[in-house]
C-alpha positions as CSV (number, residue, x, y, z in Angstrom):
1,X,0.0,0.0,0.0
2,X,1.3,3.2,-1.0
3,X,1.8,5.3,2.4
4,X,-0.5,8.5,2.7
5,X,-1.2,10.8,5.3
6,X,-4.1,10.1,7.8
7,X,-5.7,12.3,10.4
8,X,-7.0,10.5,13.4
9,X,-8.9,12.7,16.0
10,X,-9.3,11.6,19.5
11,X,-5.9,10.3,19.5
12,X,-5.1,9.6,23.1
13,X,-8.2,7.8,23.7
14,X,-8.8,4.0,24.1
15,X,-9.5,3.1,20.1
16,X,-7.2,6.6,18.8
17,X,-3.7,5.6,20.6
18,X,-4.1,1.8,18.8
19,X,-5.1,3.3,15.3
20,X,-2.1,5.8,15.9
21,X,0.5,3.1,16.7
22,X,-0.6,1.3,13.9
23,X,-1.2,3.7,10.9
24,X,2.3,5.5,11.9
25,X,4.2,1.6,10.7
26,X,2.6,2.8,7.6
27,X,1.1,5.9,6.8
28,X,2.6,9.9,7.6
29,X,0.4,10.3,10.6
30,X,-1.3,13.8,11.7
31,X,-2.6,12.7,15.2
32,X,-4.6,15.0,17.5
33,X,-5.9,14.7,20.7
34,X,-9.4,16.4,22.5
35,X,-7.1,18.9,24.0
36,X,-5.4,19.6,20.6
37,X,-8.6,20.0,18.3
38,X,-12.1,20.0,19.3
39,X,-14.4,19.0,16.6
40,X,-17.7,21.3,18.3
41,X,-15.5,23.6,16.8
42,X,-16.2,23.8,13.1
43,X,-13.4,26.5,12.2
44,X,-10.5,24.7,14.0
45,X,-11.9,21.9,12.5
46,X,-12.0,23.1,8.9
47,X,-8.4,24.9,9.3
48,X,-6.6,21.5,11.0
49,X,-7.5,19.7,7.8
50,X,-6.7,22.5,5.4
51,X,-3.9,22.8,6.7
52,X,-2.6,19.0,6.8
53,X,-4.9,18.2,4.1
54,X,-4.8,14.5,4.7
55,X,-6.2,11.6,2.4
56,X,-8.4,10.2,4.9
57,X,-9.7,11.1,8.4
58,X,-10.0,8.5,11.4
59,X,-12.8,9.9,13.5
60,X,-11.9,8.0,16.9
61,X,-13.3,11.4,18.9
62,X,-16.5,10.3,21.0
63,X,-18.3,11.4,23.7
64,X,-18.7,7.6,25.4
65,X,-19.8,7.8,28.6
66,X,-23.4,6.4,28.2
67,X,-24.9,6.8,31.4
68,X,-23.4,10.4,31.7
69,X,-24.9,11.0,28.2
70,X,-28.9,10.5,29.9
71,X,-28.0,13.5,31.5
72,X,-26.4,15.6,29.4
73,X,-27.6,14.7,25.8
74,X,-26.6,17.8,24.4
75,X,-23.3,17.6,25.0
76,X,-23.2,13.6,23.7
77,X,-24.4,15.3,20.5
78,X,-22.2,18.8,20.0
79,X,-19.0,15.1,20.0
80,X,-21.3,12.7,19.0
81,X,-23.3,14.5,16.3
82,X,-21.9,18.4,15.6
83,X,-18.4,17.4,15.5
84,X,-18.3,14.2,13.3
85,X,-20.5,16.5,10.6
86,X,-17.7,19.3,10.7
87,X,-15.0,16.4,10.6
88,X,-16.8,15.0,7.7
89,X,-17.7,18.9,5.9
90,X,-14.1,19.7,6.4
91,X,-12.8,16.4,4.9
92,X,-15.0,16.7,2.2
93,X,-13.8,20.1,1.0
94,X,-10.1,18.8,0.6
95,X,-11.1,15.4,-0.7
96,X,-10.0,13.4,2.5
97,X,-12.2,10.2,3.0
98,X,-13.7,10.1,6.6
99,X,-13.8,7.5,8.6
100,X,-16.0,7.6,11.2
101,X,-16.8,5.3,14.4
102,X,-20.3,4.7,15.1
103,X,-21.6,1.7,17.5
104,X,-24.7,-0.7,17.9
105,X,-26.2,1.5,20.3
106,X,-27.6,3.0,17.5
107,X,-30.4,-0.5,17.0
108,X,-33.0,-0.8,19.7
109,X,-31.5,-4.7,20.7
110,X,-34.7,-6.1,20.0
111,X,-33.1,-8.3,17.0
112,X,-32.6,-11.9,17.4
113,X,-30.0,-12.5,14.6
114,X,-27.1,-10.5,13.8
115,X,-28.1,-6.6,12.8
116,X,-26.6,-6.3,9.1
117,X,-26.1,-2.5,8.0
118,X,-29.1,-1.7,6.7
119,X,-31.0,-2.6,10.0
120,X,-33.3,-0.2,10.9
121,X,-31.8,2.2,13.8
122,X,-33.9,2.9,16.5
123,X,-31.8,3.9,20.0
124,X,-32.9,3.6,22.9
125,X,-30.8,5.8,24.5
126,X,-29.5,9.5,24.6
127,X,-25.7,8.2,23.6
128,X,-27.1,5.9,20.6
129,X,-29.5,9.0,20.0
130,X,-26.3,11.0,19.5
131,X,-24.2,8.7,17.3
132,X,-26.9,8.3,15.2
133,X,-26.8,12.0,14.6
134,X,-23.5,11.5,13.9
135,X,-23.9,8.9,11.1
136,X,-26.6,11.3,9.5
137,X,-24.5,13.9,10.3
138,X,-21.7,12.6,8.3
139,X,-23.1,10.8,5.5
140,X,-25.3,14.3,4.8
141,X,-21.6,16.1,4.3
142,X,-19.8,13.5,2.4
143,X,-22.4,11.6,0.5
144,X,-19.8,9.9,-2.0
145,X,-16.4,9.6,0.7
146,X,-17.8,8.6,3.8
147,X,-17.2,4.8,5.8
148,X,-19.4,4.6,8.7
149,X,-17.8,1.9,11.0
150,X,-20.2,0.3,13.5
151,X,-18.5,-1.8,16.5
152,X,-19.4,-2.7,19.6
153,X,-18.1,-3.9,23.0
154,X,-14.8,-1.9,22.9
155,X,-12.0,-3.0,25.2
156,X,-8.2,-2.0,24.8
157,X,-5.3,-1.7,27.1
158,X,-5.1,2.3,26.7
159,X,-8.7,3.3,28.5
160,X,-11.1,2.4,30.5
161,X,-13.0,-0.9,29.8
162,X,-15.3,-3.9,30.7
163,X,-12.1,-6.4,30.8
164,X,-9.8,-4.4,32.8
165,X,-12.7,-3.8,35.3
166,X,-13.3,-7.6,35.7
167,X,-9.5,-8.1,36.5
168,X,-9.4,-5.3,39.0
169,X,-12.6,-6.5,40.8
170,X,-11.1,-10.2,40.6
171,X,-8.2,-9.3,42.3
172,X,-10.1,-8.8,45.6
173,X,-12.9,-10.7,45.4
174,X,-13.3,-14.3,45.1
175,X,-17.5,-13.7,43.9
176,X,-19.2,-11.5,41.4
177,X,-22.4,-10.4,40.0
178,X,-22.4,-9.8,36.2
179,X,-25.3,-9.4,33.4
180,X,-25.9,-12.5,31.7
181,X,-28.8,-11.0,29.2
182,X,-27.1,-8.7,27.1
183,X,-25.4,-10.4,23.8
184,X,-22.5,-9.0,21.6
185,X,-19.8,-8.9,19.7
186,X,-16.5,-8.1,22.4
187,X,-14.2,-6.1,19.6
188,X,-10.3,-5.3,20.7
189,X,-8.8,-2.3,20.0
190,X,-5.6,-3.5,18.5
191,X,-7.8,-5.6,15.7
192,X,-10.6,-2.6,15.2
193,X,-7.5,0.0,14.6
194,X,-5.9,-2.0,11.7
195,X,-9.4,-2.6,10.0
196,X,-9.8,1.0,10.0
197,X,-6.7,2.2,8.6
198,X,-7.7,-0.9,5.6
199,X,-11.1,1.5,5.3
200,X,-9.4,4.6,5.1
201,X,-6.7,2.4,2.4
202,X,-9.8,1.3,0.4
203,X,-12.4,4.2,1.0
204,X,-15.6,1.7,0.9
205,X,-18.7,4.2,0.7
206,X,-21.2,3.7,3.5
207,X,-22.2,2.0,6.5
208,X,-20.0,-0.8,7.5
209,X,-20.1,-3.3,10.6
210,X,-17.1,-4.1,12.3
211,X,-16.6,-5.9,15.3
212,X,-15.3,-9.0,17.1
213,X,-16.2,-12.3,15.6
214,X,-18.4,-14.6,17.5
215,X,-21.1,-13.4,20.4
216,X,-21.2,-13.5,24.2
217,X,-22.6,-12.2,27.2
218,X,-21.1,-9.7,29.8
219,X,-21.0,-12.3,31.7
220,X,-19.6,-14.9,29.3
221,X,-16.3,-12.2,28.4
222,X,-16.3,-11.9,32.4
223,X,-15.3,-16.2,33.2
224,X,-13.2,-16.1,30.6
225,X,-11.6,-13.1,31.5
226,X,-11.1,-14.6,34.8
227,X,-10.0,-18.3,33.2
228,X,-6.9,-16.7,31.0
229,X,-5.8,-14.7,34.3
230,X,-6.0,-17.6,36.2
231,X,-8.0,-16.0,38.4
232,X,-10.8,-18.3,41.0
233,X,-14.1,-16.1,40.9
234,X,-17.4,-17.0,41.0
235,X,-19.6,-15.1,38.5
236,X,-22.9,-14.9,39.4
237,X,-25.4,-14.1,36.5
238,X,-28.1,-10.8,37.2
239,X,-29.9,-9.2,34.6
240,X,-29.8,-5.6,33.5
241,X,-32.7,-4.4,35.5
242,X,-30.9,-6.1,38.4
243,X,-27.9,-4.3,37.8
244,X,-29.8,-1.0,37.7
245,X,-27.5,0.9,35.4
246,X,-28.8,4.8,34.4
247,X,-28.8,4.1,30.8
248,X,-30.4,1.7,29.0
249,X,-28.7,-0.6,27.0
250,X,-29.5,-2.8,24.1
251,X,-30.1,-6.3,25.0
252,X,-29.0,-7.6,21.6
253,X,-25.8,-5.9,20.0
254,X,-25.0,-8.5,17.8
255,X,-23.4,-7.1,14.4
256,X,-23.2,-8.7,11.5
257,X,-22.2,-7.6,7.8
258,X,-23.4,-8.3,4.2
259,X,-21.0,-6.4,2.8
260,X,-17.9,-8.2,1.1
261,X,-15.6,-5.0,2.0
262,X,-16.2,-4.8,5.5
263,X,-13.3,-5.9,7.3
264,X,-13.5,-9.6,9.0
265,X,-11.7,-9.1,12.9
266,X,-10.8,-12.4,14.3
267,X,-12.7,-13.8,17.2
268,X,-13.5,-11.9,20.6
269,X,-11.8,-14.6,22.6
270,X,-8.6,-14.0,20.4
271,X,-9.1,-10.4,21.0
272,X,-9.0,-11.3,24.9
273,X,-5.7,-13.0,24.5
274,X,-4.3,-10.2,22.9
275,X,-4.9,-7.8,25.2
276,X,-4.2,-9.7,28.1
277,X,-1.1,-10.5,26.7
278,X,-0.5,-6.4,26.0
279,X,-1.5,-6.3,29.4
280,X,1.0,-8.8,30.8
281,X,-1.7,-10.5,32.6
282,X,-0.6,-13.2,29.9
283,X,3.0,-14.7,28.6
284,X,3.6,-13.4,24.9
């Protein structure tokens, strides 16, 4: 592939730093982090990609704090919604493909087989409310040089996540309570951040879904979690109502793609492994 330069925003996050690491073995990166640009900000925005005038954006900037987002939905969608739009207005003018990251918060989790991209949306929260926006949003600014990329589950060893919660918690307890009746698709950092940069390589217009292979339960990642530490903890199952979490979450997440172009990520489990070996929970 011939090397080109990328913009990636939100590039000190969880998903950014991974796509940063790996586009740079590549590509002439131009990485910025929230404090460096803020995309609410249309003319900073517009001027940081005239200026580098790059072939492709990464959007990895997000607002992901769902339960926070119930309370403050406006500001889920100035990230969420406003700023992916100006990312996608400002890449358009220069020619720059955009990449953005979207999620399966955006279906109601009422499906019982895998969503493929052309599933009606239909959140039922104020964060999926607010990356929908941002798919319309985006799509509305660069109809003919846009990839949506819709994951789910994200876990990585440079932000806060499900797995690294589960090893903290197992350290000091020897029982735990975990929801058993929420499905998806566990998708690793290191394996999302390579299929991106093959987007922003191949520029495939539209919505695509990209996520761990195979399906579990938050509870099912939890045991094995726990199995590839070596760690002895019980997990209980509960249910999401148990659990009582402010936002409401999707029971079904499940992504799957009918698209030939999408990016295939190996399996959650061998996404586990890879970041607990990143971790050093596990022998390389």
């Amino acid at each position: 592939m011939t090397a080109m330069r990328l913009l990636v925003t939100g590039a000190a996050g969880m998903l950014g730093t991974d796509v940063v690491a790996a586009a740079a073995a590549q590509h002439d990166v131009v990485a910025f982090a929230r404090a460096e640009l803020d995309i609410t900000d249309a003319e900073a925005v517009r001027a940081a990609i005239g200026d580098t005038r790059p072939a492709a954006v990464i959007n990895c900037a997000a607002y992901t704090n769902v339960d926070a987002a119930e309370d403050d939905e406006d500001a889920a969608t100035r990230i969420n919604g406003d700023g992916a739009g100006h990312l996608a207005a400002a890449a358009a003018e220069v020619g720059a493909h955009i990449v953005h990251v979207s999620t399966d918060y955006v279906f109601p989790g009422d499906a019982t087989s895998p969503y493929p991209e052309d599933a009606p949306t239909g959140p039922i929260g104020a964060y999926g409310r607010s990356k929908l926006a941002g798919e319309l949003a985006v799509a509305a600014a660069a109809p003919t040089s846009h990839s949506i990329v819709r994951t789910a589950w994200v876990f990585g060893p440079h932000g806060k996540n499900f797995v690294d919660t589960m090893l903290r918690l197992g350290a000091d307890r020897d029982e735990l309570k975990v929801v058993d009746d929420q499905l998806g698709c566990p998708t690793y950092t290191g394996h999302l951040a390579q299929a991106l940069i093959t987007i922003a390589e191949q520029r495939p217009n539209g919505i695509l879904h990209v996520a761990g292979g195979g399906q579990c339960t938050w509870r099912d990642l939890a045991v094995a979690t726990f199995a590839a530490a070596g760690l002895d903890v019980t997990v209980h199952p509960t249910t999401a109502a148990e659990f009582g979490a402010p936002a409401p979450r999707p029971a079904y997440s499940v992504l799957g793609s009918t698209r030939t172009d999408a990016p295939t990520l190996p399996s959650w489990q061998d996404g586990l492994n890879a970041h607990l070996t990143q971790r050093e929970v596990l022998a390389s």
